[in-house]
PyMOL Python script that loads the backbone (N, CA, C, O; Angstrom):
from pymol import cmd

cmd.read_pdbstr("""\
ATOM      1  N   UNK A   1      -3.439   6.889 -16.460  1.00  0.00           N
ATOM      2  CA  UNK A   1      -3.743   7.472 -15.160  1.00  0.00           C
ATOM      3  C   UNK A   1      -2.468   7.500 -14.321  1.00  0.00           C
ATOM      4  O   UNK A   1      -1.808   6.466 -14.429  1.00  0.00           O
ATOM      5  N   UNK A   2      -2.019   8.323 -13.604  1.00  0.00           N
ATOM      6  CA  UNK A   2      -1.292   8.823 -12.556  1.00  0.00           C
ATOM      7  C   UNK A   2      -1.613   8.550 -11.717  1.00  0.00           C
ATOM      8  O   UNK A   2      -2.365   9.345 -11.154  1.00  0.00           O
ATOM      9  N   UNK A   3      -1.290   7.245 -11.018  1.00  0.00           N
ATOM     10  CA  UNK A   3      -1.482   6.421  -9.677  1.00  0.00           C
ATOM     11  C   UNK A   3      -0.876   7.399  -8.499  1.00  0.00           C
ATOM     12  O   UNK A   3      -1.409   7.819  -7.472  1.00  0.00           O
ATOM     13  N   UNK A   4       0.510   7.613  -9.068  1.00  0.00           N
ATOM     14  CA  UNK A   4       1.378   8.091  -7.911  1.00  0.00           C
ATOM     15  C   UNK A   4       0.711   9.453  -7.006  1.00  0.00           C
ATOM     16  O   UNK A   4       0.935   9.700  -5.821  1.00  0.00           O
ATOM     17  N   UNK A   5      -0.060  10.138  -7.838  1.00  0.00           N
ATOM     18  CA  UNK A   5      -1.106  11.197  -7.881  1.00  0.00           C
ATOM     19  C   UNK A   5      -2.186  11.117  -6.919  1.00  0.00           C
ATOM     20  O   UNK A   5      -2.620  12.003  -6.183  1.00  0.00           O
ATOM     21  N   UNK A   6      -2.455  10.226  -7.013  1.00  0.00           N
ATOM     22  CA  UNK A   6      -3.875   9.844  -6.550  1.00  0.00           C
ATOM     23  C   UNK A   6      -4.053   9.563  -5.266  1.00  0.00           C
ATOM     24  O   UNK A   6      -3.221   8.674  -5.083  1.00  0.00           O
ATOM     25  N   UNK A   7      -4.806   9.811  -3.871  1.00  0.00           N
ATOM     26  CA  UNK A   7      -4.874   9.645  -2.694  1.00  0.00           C
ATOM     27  C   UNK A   7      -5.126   8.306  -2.207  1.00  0.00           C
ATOM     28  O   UNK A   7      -5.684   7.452  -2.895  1.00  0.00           O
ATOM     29  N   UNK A   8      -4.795   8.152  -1.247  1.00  0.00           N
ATOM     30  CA  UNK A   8      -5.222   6.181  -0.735  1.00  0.00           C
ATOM     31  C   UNK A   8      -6.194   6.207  -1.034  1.00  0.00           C
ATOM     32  O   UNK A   8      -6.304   5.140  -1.638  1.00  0.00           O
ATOM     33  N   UNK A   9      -7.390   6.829  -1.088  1.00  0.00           N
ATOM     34  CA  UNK A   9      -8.862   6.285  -0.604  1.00  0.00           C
ATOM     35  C   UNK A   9      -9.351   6.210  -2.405  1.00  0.00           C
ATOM     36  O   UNK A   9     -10.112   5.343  -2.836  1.00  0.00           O
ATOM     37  N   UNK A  10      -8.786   7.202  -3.184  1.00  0.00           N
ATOM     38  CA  UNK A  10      -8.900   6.866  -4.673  1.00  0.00           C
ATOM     39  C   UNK A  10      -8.060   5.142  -5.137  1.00  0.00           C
ATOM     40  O   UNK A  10      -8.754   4.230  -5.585  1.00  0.00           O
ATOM     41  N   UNK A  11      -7.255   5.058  -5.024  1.00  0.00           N
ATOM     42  CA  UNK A  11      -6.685   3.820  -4.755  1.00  0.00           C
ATOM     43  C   UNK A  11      -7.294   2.832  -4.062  1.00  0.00           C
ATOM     44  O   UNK A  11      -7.888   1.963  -4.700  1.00  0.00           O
ATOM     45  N   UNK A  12      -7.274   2.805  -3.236  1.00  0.00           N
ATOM     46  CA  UNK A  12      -8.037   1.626  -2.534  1.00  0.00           C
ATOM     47  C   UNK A  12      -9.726   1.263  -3.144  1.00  0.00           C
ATOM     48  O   UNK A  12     -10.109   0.098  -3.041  1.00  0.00           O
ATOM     49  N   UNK A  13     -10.355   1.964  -3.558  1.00  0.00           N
ATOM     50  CA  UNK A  13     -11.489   2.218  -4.311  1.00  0.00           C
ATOM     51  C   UNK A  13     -11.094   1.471  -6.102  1.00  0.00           C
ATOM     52  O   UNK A  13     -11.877   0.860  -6.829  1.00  0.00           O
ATOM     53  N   UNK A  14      -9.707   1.800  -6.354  1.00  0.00           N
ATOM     54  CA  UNK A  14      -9.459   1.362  -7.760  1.00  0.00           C
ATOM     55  C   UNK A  14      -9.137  -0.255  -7.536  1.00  0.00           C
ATOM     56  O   UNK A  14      -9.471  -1.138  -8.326  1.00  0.00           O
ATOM     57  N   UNK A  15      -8.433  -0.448  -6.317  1.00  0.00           N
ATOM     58  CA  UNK A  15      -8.208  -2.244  -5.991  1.00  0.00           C
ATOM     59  C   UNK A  15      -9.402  -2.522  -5.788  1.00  0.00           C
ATOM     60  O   UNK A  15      -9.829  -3.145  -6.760  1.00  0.00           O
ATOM     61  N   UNK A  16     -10.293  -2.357  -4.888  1.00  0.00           N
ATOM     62  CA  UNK A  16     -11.864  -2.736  -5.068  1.00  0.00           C
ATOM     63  C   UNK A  16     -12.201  -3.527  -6.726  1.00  0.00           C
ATOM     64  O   UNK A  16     -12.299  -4.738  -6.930  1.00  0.00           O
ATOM     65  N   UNK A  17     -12.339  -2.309  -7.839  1.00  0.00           N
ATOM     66  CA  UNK A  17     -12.585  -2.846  -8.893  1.00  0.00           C
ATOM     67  C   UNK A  17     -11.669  -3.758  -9.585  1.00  0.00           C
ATOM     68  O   UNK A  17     -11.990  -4.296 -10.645  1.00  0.00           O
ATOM     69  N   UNK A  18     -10.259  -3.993  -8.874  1.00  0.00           N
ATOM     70  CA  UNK A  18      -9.752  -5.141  -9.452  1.00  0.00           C
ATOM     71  C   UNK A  18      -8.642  -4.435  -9.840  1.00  0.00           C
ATOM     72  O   UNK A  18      -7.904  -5.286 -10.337  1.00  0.00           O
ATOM     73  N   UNK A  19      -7.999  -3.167  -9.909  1.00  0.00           N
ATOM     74  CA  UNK A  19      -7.017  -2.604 -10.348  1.00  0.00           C
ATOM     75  C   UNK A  19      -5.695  -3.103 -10.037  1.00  0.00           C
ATOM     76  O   UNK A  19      -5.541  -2.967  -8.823  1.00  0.00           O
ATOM     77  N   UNK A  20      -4.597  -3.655 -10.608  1.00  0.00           N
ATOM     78  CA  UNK A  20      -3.759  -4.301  -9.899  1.00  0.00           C
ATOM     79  C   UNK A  20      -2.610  -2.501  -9.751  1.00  0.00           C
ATOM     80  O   UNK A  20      -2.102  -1.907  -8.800  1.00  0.00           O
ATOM     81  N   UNK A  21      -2.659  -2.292 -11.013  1.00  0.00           N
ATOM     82  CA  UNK A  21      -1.499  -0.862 -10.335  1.00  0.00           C
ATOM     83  C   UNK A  21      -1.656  -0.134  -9.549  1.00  0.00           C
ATOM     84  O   UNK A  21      -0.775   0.492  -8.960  1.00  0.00           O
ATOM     85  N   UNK A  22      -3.012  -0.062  -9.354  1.00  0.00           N
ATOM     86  CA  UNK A  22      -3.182   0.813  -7.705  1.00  0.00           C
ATOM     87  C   UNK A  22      -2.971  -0.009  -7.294  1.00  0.00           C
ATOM     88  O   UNK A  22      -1.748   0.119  -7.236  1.00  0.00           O
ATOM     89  N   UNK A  23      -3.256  -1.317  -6.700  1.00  0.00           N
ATOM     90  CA  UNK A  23      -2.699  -2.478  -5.361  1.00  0.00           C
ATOM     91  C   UNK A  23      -0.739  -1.908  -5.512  1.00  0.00           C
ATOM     92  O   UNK A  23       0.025  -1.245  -4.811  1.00  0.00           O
ATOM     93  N   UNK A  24      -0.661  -2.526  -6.621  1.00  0.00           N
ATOM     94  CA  UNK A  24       0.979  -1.938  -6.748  1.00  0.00           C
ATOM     95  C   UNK A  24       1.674  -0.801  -5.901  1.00  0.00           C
ATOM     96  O   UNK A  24       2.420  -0.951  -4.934  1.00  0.00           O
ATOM     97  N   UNK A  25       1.096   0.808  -6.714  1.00  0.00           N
ATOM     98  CA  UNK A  25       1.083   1.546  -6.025  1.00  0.00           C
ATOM     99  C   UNK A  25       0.986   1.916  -4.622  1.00  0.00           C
ATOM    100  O   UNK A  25       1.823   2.716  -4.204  1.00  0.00           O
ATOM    101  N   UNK A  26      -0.212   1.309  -3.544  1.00  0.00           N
ATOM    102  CA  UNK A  26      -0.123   1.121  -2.612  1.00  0.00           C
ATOM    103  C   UNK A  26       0.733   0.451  -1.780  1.00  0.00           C
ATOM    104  O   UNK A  26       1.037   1.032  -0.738  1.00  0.00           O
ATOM    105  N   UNK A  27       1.190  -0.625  -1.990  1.00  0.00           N
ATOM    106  CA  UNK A  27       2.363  -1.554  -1.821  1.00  0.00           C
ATOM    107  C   UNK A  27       3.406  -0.730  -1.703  1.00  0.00           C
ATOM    108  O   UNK A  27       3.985  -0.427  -0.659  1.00  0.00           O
ATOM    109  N   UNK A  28       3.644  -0.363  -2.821  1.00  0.00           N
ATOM    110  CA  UNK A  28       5.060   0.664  -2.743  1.00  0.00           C
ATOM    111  C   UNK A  28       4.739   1.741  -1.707  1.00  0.00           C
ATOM    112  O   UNK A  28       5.604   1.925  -0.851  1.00  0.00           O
ATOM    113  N   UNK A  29       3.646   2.468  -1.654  1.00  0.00           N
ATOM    114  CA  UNK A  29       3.716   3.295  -0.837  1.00  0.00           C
ATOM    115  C   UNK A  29       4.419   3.164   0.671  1.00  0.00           C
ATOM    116  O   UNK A  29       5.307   3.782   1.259  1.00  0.00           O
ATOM    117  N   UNK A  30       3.505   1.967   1.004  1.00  0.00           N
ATOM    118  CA  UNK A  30       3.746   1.819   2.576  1.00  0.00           C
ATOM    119  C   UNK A  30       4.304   0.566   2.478  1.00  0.00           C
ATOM    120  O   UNK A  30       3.772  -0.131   3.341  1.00  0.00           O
ATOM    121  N   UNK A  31       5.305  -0.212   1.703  1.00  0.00           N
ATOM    122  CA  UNK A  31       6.063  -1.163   1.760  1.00  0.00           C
ATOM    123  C   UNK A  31       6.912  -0.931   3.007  1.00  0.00           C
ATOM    124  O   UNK A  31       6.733  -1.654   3.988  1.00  0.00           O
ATOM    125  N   UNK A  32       7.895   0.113   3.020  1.00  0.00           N
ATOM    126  CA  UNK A  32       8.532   0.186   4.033  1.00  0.00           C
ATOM    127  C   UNK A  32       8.360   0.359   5.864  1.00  0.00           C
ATOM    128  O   UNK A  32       9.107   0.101   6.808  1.00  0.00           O
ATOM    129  N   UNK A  33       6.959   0.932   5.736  1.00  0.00           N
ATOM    130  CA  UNK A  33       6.392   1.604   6.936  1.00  0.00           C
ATOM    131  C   UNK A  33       5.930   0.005   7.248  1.00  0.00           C
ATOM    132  O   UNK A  33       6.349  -0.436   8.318  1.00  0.00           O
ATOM    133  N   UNK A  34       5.181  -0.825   6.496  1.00  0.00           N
ATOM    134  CA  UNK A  34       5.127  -2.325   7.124  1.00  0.00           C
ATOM    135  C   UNK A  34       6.128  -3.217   7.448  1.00  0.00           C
ATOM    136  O   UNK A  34       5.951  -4.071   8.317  1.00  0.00           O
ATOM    137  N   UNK A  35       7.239  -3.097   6.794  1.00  0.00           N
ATOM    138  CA  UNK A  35       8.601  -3.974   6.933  1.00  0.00           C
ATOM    139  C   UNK A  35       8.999  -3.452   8.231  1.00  0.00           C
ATOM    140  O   UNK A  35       9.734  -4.210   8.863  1.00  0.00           O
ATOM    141  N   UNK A  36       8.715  -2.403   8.763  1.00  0.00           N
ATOM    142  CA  UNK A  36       9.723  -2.175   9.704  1.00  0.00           C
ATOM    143  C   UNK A  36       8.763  -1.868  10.832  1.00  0.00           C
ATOM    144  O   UNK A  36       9.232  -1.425  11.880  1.00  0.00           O
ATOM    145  N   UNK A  37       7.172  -2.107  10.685  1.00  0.00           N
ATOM    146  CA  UNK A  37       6.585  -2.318  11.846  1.00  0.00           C
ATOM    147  C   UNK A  37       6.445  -4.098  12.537  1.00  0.00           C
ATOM    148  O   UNK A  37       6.258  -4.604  13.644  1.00  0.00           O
ATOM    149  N   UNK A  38       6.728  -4.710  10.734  1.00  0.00           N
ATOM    150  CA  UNK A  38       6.855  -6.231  11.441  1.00  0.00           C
ATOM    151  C   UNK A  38       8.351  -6.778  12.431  1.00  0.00           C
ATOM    152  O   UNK A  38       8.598  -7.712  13.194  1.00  0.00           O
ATOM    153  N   UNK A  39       9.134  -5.529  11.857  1.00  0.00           N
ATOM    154  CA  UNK A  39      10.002  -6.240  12.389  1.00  0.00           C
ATOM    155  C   UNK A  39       9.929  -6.618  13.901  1.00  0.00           C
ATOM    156  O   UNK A  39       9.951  -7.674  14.532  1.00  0.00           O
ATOM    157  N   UNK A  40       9.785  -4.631  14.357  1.00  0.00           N
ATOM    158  CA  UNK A  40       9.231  -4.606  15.552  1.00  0.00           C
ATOM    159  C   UNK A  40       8.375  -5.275  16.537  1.00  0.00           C
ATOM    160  O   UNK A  40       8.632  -5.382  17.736  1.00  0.00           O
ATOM    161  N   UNK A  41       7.294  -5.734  15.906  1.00  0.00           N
ATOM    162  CA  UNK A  41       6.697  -6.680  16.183  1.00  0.00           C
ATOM    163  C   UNK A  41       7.042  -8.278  16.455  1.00  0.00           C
ATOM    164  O   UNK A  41       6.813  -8.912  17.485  1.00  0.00           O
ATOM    165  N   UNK A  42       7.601  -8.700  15.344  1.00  0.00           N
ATOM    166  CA  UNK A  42       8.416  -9.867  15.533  1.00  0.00           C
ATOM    167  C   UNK A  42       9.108  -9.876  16.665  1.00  0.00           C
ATOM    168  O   UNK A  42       9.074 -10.929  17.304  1.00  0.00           O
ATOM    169  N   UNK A  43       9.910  -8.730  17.213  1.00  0.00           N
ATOM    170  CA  UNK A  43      10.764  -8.653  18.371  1.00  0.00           C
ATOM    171  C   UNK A  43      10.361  -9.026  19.705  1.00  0.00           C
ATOM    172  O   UNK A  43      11.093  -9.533  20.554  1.00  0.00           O
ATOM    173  N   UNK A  44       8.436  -8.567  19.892  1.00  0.00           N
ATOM    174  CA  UNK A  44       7.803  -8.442  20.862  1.00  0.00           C
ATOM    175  C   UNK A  44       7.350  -9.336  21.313  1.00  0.00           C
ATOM    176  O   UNK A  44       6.913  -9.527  22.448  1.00  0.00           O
ATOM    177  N   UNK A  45       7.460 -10.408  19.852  1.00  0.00           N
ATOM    178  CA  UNK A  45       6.598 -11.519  20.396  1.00  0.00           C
ATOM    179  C   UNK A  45       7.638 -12.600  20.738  1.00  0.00           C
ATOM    180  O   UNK A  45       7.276 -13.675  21.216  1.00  0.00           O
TER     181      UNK A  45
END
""", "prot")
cmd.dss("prot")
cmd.show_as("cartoon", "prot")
cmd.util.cbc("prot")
cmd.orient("prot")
C-alpha cells in the first residue's frame, strides 16, 4: 500500500487498527509543522 498516497483521514483510520506505517507516515507528514509550532509556543510561555 501507498501510504504517501493516501489522505489523513484514510490514515488516521489505518492507526486506529494499529497500523504503525500510517502513524509513521503521518509523523512525517506534519513533523515539521509541529516542531515549529512548539517552538513558538515554548516562547509564549
Amino acid at each position: 500500500m501507498a501510504f504517501k498516497a493516501l489522505p489523513d483521514q484514510e490514515l488516521i483510520q489505518q492507526c486506529i487498527e494499529g497500523n504503525d506505517r500510517a502513524f509513521n507516515e503521518l509523523f512525517r507528514r506534519y513533523f515539521n509543522k509541529l516542531y515549529q509550532f512548539s517552538l513558538r509556543y515554548k516562547q509564549k510561555v
